[in-house]
N, C-alpha and C positions, 0 to 999 in steps of 0.2 A: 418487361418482366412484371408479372403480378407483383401488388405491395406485400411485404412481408412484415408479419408480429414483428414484437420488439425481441423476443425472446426466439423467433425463428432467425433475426439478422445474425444477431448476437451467434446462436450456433453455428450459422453459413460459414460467419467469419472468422471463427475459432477452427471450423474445419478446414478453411481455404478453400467453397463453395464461391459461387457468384451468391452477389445480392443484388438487390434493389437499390441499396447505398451506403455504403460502409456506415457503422455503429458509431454513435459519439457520445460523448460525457463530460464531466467534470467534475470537480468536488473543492472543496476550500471548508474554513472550520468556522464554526460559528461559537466563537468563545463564550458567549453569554451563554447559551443555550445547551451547550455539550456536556453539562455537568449532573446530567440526569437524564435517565429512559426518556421522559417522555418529551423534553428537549430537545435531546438528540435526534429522535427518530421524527419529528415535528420540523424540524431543522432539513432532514435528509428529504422526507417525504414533500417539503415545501418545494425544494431544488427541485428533482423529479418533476414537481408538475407544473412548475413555471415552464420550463425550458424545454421537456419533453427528452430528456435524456433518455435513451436505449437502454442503457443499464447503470446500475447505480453503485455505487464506489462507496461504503461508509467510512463517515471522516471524524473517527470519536476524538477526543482530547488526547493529546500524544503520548499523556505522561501516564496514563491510566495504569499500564502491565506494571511499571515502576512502583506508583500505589501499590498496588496489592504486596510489595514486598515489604511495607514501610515507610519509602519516601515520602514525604508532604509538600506538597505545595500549596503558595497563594494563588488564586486567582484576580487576573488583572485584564479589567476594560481593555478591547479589540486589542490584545497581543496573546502568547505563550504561556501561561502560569509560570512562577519565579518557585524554584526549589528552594525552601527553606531548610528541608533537613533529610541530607544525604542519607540512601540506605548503604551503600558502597562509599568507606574513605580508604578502603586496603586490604591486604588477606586477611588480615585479625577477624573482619567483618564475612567471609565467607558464608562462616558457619553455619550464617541466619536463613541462607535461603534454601527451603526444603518443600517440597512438593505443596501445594495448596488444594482444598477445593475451591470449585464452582459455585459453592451456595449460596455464597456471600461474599460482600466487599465488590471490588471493582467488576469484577467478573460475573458475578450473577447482574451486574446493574446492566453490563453489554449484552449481555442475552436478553435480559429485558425488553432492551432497545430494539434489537435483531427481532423478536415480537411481533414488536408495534410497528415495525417497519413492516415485515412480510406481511402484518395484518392491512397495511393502510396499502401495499402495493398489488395485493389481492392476484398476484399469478403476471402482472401487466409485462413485469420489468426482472430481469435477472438483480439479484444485489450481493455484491461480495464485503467481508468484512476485512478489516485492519489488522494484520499482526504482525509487530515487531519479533525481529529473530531474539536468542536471550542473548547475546552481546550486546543487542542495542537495551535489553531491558538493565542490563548491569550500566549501562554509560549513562543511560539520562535519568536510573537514580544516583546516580553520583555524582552527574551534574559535567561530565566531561569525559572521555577515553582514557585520559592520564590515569587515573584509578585501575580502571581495566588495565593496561599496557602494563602497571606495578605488578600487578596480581600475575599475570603471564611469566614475567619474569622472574617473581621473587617465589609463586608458590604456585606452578600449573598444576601440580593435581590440585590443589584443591577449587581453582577457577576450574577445572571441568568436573567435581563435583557439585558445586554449584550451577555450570551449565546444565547438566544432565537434570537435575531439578526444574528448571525453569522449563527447560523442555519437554518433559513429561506434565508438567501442569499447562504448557500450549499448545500439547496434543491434544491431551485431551478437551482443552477450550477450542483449537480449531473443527476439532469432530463434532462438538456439540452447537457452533452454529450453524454447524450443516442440518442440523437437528432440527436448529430454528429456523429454516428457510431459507439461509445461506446458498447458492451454487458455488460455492467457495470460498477463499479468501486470497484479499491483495497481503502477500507476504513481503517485507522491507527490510532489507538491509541497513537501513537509517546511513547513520555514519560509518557501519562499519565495511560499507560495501565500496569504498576506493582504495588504490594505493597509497595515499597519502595519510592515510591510519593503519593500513595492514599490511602484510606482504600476502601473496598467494599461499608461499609455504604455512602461515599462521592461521591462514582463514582455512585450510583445507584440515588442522587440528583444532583448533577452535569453534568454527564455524560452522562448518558443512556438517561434519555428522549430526548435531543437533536440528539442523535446516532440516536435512533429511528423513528426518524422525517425524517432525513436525507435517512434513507434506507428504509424507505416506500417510497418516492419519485422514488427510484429505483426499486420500489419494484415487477415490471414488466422483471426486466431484468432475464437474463439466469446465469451472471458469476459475482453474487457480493461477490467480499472478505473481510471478518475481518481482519485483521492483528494486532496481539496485542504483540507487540513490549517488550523489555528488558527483561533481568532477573526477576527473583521473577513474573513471572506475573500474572495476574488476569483473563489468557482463561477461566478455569473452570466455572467461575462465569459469562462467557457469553456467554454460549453454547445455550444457548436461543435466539441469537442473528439471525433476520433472513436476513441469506446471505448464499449461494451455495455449498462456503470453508471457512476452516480458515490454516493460514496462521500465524506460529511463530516458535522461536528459539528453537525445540524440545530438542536439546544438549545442551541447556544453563543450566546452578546451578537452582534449583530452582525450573524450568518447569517442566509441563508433558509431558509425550512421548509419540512419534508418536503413539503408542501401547496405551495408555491411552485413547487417542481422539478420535481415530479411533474407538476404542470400544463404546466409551459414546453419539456418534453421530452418525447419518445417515446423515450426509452432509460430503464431500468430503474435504478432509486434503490434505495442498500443502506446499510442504518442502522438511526436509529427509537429505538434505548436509548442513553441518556449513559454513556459507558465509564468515568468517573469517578463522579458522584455514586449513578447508578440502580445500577449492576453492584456499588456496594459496599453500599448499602442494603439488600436482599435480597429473594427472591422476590416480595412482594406487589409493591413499586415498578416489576419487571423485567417482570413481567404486566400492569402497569397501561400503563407505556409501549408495552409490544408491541401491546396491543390500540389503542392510540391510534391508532399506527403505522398498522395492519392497517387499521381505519378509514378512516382517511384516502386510503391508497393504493386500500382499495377490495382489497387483497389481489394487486393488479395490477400486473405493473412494477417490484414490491416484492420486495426479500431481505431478512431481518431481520439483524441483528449489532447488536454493538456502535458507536459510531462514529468509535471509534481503538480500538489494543491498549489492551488493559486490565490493569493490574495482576497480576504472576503471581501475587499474594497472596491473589486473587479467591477465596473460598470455594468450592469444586467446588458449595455448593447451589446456589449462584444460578449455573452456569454448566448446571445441571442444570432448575432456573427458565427460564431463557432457550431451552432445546431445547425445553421443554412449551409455552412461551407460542408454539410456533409454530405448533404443534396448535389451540391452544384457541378 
């Protein structure tokens, strides 16, 4: 089979087309550097061309949608930023959150970034951005779910006026980096995407209608992913969700396997290595996974990655393991 672009693999296997060899990628944060445009996209654009990744994943600083409502954080040498000041400690605090613009603050700096990214990847590579749902924007300004879970209980309308807010301003920010070169965005459930925080019945009033707000807005693009994050999680229950792939922990307790999904869908599953135990163990572990992976999918429908960011601490060999295993 002829060699294929990056951005022709990338399509093959969102459509469930053959390729030349399934797509791979990765991403991890680079804390020093995420704190501004031209770090961020200097950070992204480096990855890309080390490792020769097919399509690029942007991995801004996590806390970022939180900022724009208020939250502050410190920043701290190779770890997380530490929240110093909650924008959510209970319903009292609803009130505050109301629709923003894109001009300024957090949100004009991530366009910025999506820029200098599509400027520096010049057509090469497809790249989607980051966006938390606004449950996770309400939990990790406040610094945990307990706050949310108050609000639920003690005053839901006013947490779904607040969601409805948060979500109209990440409509409109998910539309607009499609503007900027975007073919989409990786959508995350963060925390709130397993049972062990939510039940089905709360996420289907809480959660989904604003999801789905958000990803109609997108709802033109070519590469939008789910991503539903932790243990015990709640994919199954949103296989209806309309985006390209999905994207989670297949090897974690709990979850379904790449074999599960892959069967119960006709959209394209993106994973297959454990971004904790496999990516720090080292190339044989990362080959042995990928082929698993590739097996099972049939090579069909399949993107390889990791399946979360992975530690920036990651040995470039095994990141360099992970691009061959997609060949092999």
């Amino acid at each position: 089979m002829a060699e294929m672009s990056r951005s022709e693999r990338v399509a093959a296997a969102l459509r469930g087309d053959l390729v030349d060899r399934v797509p791979v990628s990765a991403w991890w944060h680079d804390f020093e550097r995420e704190w501004s445009p031209e770090g961020l996209a200097e950070a992204t654009l480096e990855g890309y061309r080390t490792y020769g990744w097919d399509f690029v994943k942007v991995n801004p600083r996590a806390t970022y949608y939180a900022e724009a409502w208020g939250a502050r954080y410190r920043p701290i040498p190779g770890r997380q930023p530490e929240l110093i000041e909650p924008h959510l400690r209970g319903p009292e605090d609803l009130a505050r959150f109301e629709p923003l613009s894109l001009d300024e603050g957090p949100f004009a700096e991530q366009l910025e970034a999506l820029t200098l990214i599509a400027r520096g990847l010049a057509g090469e590579a497809p790249f989607i951005q980051t966006v938390f749902s606004p449950l996770a924007v309400l939990s990790r300004g406040a610094g945990s779910t307990d706050a949310v879970r108050r609000c639920m209980a003690e005053d839901p309308a006013a947490l779904e006026r607040a969601l409805d807010a948060i979500a109209d301003t990440l409509a409109r920010y998910a539309a607009a980096c499609l503007d900027r070169g975007a073919s989409g965005i990786f959508y995350a459930t963060v925390e709130w995407g397993t049972r062990d925080t939510i039940t089905p019945e709360e996420f289907d009033r809480f959660a989904r209608p604003y999801d789905l707000r958000i990803l109609a807005a997108v709802g033109s693009a070519p590469f939008n992913v789910l991503h539903v994050c932790r243990e015990r999680n709640l994919l199954t229950h949103l296989l209806d969700y309309p985006v390209a792939a999905f994207h989670w922990a297949s090897r974690s307790p709990g979850n379904p396997t790449l074999a599960e999904v892959h069967q119960r869908t006709e959209r394209a599953v993106m994973g297959g290595v454990d971004h904790r135990r496999t990516m720090a163990a080292g190339p044989e572990a990362i080959a042995a996974e990928a082929a698993e992976a590739r097996a099972t999918t049939g090579a069909r429908r399949f993107l390889l990655a990791p399946e979360c960011a992975i530690p920036p601490t990651t040995p470039p060999a095994h990141l360099h393991a992970l691009r061959e295993a997609a060949a092999a």
